[in-house]
Each structure stands twice: as structure tokens, then as C-alpha cells.
DSSP file (Angstrom, degrees, kcal/mol; ACC not computed):
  #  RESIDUE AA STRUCTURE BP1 BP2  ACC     N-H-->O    O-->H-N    N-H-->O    O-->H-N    TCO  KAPPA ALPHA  PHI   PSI    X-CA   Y-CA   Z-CA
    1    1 A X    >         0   0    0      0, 0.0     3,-2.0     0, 0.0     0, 0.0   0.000 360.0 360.0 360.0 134.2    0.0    0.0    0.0
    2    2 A X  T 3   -     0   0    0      1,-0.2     3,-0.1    90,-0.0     0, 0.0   0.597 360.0 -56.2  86.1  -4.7    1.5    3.2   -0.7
    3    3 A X  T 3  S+     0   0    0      1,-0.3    -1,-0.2    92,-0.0     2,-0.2   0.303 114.8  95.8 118.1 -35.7    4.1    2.2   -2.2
    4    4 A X    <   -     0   0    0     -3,-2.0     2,-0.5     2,-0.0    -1,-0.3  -0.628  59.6-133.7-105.7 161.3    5.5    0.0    0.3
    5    5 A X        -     0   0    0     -2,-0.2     2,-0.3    -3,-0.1    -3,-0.0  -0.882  20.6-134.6-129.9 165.3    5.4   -3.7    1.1
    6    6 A X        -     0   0    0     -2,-0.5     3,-0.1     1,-0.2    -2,-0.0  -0.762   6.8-150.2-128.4 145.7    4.8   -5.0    4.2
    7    7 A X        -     0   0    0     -2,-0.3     2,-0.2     1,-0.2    -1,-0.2   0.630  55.4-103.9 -84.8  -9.4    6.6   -7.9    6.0
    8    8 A X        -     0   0    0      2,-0.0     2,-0.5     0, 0.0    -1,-0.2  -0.669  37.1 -57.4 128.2 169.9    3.7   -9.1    8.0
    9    9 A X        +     0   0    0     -2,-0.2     2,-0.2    -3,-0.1    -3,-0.0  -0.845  57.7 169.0-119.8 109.2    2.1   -9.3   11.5
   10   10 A X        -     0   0    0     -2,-0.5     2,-0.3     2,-0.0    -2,-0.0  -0.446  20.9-152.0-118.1-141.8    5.0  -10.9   14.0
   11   11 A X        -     0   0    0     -2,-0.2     2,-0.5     7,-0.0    -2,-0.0  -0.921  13.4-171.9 176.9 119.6    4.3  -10.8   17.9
   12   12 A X        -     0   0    0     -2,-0.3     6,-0.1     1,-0.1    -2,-0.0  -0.966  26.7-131.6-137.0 151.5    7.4  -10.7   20.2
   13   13 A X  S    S+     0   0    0     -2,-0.5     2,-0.3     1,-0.1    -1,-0.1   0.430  88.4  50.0 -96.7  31.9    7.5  -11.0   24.2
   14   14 A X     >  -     0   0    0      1,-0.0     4,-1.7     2,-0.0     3,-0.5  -0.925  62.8-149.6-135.0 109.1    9.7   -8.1   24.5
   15   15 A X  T  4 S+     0   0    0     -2,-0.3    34,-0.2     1,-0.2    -2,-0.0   0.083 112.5  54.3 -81.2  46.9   10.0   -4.6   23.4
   16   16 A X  T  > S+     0   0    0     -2,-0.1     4,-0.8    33,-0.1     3,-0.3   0.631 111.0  47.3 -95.0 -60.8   13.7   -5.1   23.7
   17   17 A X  H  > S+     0   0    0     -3,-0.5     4,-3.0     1,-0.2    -2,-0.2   0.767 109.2  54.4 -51.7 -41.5   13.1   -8.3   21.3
   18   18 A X  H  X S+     0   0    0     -4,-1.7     4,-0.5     1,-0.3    -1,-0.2   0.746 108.2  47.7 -69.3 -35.4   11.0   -6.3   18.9
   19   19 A X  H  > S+     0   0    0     -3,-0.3     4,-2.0     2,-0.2    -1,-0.3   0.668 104.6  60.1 -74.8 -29.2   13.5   -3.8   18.4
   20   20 A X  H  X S+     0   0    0     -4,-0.8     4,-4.2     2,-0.2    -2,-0.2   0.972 114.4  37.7 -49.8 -63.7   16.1   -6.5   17.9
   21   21 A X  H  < S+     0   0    0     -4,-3.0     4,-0.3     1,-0.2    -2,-0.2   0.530 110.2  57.6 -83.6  -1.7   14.1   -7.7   15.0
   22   22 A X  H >< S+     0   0    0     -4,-0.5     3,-0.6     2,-0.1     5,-0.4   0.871 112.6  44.3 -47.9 -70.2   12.9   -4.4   13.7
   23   23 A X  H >< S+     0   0    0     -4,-2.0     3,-0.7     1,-0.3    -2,-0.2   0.886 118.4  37.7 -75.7 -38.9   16.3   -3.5   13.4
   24   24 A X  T 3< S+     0   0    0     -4,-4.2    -1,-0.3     1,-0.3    -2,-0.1   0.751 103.2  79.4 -81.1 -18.8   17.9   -7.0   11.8
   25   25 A X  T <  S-     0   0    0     -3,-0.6    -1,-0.3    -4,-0.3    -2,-0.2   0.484  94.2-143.4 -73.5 -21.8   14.1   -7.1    9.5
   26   26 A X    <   +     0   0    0     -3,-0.7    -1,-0.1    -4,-0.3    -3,-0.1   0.413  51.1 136.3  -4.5  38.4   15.9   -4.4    7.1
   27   27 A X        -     0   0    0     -5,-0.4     3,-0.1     2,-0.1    -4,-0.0   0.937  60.2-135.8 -33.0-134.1   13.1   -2.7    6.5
   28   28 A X  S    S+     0   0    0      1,-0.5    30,-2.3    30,-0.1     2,-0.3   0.003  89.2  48.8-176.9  -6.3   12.8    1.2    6.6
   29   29 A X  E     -a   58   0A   0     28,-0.2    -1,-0.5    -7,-0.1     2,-0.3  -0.954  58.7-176.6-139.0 134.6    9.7    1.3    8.5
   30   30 A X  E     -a   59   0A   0     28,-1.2    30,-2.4    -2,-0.3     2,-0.3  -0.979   9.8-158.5-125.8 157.3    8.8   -0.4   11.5
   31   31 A X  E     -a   60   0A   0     -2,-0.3     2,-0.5    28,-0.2    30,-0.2  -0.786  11.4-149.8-124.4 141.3    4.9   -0.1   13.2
   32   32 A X  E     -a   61   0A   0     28,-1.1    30,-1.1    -2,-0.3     2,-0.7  -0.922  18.5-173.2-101.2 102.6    4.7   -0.9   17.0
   33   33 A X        +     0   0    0     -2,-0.5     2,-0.2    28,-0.2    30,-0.1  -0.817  31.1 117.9-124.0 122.6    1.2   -2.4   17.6
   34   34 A X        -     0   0    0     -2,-0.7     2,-0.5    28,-0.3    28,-0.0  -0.732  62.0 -67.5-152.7-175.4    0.3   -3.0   21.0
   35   35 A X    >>  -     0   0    0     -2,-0.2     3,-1.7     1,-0.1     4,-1.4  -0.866  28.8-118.3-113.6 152.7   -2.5   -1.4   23.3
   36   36 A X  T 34 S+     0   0    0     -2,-0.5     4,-0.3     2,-0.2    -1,-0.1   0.609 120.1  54.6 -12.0 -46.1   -3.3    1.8   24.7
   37   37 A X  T >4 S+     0   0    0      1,-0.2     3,-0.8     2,-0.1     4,-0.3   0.905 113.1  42.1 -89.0 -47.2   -3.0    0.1   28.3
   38   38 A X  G X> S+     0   0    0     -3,-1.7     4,-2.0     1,-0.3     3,-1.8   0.836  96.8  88.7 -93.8 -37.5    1.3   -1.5   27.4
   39   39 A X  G 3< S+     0   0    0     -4,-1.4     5,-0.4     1,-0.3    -1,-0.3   0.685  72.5  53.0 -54.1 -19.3    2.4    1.6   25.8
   40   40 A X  G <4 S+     0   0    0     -3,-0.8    -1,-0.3    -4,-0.3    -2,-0.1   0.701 122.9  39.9 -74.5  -8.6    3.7    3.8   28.3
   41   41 A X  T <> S+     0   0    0     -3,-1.8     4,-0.7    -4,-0.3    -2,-0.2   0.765 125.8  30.7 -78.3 -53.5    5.9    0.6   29.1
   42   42 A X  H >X S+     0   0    0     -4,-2.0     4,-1.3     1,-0.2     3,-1.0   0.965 112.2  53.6 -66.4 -81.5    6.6   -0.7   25.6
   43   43 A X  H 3> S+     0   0    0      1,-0.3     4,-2.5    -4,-0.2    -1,-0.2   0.463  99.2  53.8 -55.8 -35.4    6.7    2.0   23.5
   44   44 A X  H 3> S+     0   0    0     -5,-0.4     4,-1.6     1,-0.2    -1,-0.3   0.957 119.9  39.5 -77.1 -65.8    9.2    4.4   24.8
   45   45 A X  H <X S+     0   0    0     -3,-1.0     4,-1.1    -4,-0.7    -2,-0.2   0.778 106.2  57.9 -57.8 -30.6   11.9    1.4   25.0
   46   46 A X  H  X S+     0   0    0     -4,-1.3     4,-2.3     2,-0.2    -2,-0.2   0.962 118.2  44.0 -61.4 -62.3   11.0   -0.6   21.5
   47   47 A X  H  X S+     0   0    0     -4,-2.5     4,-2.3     2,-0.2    -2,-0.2   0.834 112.2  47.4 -43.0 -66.1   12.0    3.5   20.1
   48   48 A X  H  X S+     0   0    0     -4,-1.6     4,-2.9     2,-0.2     5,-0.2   0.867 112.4  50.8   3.9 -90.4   15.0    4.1   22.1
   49   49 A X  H  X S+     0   0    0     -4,-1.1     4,-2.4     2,-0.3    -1,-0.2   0.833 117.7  36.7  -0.2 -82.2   16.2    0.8   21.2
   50   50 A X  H  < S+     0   0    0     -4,-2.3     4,-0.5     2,-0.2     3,-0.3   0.852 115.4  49.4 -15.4 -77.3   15.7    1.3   17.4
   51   51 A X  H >< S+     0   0    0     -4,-2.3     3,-1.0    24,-0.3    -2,-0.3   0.876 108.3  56.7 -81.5 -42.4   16.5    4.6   17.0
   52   52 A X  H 3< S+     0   0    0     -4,-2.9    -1,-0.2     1,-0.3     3,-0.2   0.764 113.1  37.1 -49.4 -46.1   19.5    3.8   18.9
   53   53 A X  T 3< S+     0   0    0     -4,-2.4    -1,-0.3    -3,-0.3    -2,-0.2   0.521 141.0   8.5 -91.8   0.1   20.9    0.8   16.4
   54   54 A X    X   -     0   0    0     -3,-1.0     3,-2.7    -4,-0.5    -1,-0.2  -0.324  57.0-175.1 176.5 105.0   19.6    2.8   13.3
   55   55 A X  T 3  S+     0   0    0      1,-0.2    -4,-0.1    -3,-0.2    -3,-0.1   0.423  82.0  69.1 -77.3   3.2   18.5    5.9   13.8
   56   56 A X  T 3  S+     0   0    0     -6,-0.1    -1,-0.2    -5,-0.1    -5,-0.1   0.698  72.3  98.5 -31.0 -53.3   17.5    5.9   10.1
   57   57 A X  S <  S-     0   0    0     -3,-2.7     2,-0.7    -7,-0.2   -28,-0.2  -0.345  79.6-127.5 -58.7 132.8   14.8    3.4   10.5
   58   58 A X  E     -a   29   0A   0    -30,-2.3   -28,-1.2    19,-0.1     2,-0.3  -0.847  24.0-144.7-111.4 147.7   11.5    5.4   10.7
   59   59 A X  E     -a   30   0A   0     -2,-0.7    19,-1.7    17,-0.3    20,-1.2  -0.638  13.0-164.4 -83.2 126.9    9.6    4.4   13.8
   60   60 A X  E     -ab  31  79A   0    -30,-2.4   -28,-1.1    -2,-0.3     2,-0.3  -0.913  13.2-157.3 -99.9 131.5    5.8    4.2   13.9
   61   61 A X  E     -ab  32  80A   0     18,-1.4    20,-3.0    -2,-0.4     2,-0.8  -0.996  21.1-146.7-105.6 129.0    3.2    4.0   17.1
   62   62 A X        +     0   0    0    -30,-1.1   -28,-0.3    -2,-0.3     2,-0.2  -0.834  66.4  50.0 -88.8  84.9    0.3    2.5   15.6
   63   63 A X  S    S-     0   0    0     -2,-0.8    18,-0.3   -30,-0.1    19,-0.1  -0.381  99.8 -60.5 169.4 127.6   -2.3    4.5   17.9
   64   64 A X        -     0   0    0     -2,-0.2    17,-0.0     1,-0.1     3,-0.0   0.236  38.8-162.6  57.6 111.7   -3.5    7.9   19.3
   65   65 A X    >   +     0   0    0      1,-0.1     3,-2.7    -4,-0.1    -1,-0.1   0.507  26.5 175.6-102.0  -8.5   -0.4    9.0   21.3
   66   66 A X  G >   -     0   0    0      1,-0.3     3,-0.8     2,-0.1    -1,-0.1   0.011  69.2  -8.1  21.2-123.3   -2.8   11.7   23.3
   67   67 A X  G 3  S+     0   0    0      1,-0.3     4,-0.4     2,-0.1    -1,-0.3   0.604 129.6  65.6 -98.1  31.9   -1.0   13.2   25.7
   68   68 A X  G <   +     0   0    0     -3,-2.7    -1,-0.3     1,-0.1     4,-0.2   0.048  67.4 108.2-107.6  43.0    2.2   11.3   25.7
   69   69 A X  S X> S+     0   0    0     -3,-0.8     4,-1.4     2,-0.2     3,-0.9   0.917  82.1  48.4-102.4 -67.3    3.0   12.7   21.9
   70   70 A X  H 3> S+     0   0    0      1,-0.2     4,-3.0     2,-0.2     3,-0.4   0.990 117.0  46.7 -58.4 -76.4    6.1   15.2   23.5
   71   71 A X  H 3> S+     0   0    0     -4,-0.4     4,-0.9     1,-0.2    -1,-0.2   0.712 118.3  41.5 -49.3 -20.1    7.4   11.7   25.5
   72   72 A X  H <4>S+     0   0    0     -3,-0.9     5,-1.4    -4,-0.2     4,-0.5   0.836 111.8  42.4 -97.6 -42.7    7.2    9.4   22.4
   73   73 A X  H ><5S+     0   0    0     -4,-1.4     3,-1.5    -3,-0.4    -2,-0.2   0.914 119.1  56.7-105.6 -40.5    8.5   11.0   19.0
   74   74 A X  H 3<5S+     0   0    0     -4,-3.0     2,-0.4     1,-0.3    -2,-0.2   0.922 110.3  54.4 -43.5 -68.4   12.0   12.5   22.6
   75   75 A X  T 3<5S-     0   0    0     -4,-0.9    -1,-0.3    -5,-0.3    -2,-0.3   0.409 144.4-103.5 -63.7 -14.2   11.9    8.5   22.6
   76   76 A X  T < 5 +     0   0    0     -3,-1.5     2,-0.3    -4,-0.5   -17,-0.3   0.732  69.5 149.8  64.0  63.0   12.5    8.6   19.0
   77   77 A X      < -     0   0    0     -5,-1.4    -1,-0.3    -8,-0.1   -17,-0.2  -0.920  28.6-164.4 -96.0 129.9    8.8    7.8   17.4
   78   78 A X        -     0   0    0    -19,-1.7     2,-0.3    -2,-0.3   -18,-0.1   0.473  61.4 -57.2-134.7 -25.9    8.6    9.7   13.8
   79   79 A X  E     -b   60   0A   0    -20,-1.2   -18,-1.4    -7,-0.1     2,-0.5  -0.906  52.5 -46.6 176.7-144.8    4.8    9.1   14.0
   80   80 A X  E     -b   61   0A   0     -2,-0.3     2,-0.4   -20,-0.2   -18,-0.2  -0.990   7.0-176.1-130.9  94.0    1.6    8.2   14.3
   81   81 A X        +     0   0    0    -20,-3.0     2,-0.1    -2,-0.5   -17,-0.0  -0.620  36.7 145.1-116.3  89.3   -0.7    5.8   12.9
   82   82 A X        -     0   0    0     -2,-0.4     3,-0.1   -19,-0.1    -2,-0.0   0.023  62.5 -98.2-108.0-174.3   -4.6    6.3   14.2
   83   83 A X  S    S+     0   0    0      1,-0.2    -1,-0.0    -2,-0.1     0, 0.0   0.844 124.9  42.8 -72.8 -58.3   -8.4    6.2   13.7
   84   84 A X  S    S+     0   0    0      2,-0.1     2,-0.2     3,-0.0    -1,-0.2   0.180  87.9 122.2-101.1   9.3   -8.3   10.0   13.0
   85   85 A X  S    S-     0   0    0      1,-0.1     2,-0.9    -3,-0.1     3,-0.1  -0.609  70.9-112.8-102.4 162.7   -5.0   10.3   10.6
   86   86 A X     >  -     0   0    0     -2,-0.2     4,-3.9     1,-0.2     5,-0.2  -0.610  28.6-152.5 -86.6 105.8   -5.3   11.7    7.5
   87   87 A X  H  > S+     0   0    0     -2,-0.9     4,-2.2     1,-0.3     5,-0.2   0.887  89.9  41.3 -45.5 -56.8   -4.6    8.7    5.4
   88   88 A X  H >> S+     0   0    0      2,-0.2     4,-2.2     1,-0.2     3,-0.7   0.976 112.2  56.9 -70.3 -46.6   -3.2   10.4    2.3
   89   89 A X  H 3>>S+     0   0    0      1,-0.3     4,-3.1     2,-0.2     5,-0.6   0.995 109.9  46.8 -54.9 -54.4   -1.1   12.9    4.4
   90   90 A X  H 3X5S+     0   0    0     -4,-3.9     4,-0.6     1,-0.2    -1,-0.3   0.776 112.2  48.7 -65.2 -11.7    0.6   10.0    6.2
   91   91 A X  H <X5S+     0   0    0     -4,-2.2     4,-2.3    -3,-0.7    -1,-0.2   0.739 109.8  43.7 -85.8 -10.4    1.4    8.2    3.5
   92   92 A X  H  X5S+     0   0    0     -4,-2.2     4,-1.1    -5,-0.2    -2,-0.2   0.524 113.9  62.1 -96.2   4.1    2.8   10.5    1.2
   93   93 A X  H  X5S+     0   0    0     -4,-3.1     4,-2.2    -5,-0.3    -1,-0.2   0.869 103.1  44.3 -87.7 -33.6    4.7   11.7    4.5
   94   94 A X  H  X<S+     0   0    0     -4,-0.6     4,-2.0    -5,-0.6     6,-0.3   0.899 106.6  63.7 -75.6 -27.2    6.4    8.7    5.1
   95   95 A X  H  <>S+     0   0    0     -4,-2.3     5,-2.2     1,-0.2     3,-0.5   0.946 108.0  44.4 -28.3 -77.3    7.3    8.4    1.2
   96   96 A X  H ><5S+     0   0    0     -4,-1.1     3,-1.3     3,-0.3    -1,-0.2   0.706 110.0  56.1 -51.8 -41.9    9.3   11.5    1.6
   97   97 A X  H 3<5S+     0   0    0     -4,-2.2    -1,-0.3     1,-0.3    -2,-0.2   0.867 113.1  36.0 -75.9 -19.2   10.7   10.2    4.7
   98   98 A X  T 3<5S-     0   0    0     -4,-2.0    -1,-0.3    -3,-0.5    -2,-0.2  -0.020 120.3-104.1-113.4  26.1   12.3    6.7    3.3
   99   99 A X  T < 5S+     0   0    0     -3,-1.3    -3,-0.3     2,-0.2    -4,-0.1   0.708  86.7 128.4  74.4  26.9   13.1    8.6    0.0
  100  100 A X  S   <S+     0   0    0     -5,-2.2     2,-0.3    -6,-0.3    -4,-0.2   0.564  77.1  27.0 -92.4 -21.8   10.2    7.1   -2.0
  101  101 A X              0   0    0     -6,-0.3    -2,-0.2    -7,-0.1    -1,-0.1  -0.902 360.0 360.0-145.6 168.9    9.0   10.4   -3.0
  102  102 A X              0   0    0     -2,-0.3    -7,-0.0    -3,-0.1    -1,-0.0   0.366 360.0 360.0-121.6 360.0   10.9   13.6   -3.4
């Protein structure tokens, strides 16, 4: 979709792990999908992680960040993927971010 193709749904019991395999995946986008309730745990550490072994990679929270938006994208999150985002803006933003579009 978009341009991109996507590697698939995996499930890890760590966001240490996730990040591992984000990073080794070689991918140029990775989505963290988890729930509302395990993100202020997860999420902050999966990014961190990431951005840390390639800070290239652009990081996604698949959810609403409400007010922990300032604490996620410091953690190194690039964006957003909700109910309420504007489909076409977010994809042609992440184009531009992985060089897919100019």
C-alpha cells in the first residue's frame, strides 16, 4: 500500500526483542502495535532501542499518542498511525521520509 510492502504481522514478548528484530528485519519502517494500556511501558523502550541501532529506521506507534505525543516521538517515534489520521497525508509523508518520494 502506498508504495511500500509489508513484512507481516510478528508478535514478540519483549519490546527489547521487537526492536532487535525491527532492526535486523531491514526494513525502513517499523509499526509498534500494542494497546493503549502496554504503551507507556513498551513503546518508549521498542524506540530508544531502534533509534539507537539505526537511527535511520523510521519508527511508527500504531495508535493515538494523546497526551504522551512530546514523551514518544524524545523516545525517538517519527509518528503516528490512528483512527483519526489523514490517510493520504501520512502516506505521502512517510514516502518522503524513506526517499520514496521527493
Amino acid at each position: 500500500m502506498g508504495g511500500f510492502e509489508l513484512d507481516g504481522k510478528k508478535s514478540f514478548p519483549t519490546a527489547e526483542e521487537a526492536a532487535v528484530a525491527a532492526v535486523a528485519s531491514g526494513a525502513v519502517i517499523a509499526v509498534l502495535c500494542s494497546t493503549d494500556e502496554t504503551y507507556p511501558e513498551l513503546a518508549p523502550v521498542f524506540a530508544r532501542r531502534v533509534k539507537a541501532a539505526q537511527p535511520s529506521l523510521v519508527v511508527i506507534l500504531a495508535g493515538h499518542p494523546g497526551e504522551r505525543e512530546a514523551e514518544y516521538r524524545a523516545a525517538g517515534f517519527d509518528d503516528f498511525i490512528h483512527l483519526r489520521s489523514n490517510v493520504r497525508l501520512t502516506l505521502s509523508r512517510l514516502q518522503r521520509l524513506t526517499g520514496v518520494q521527493k
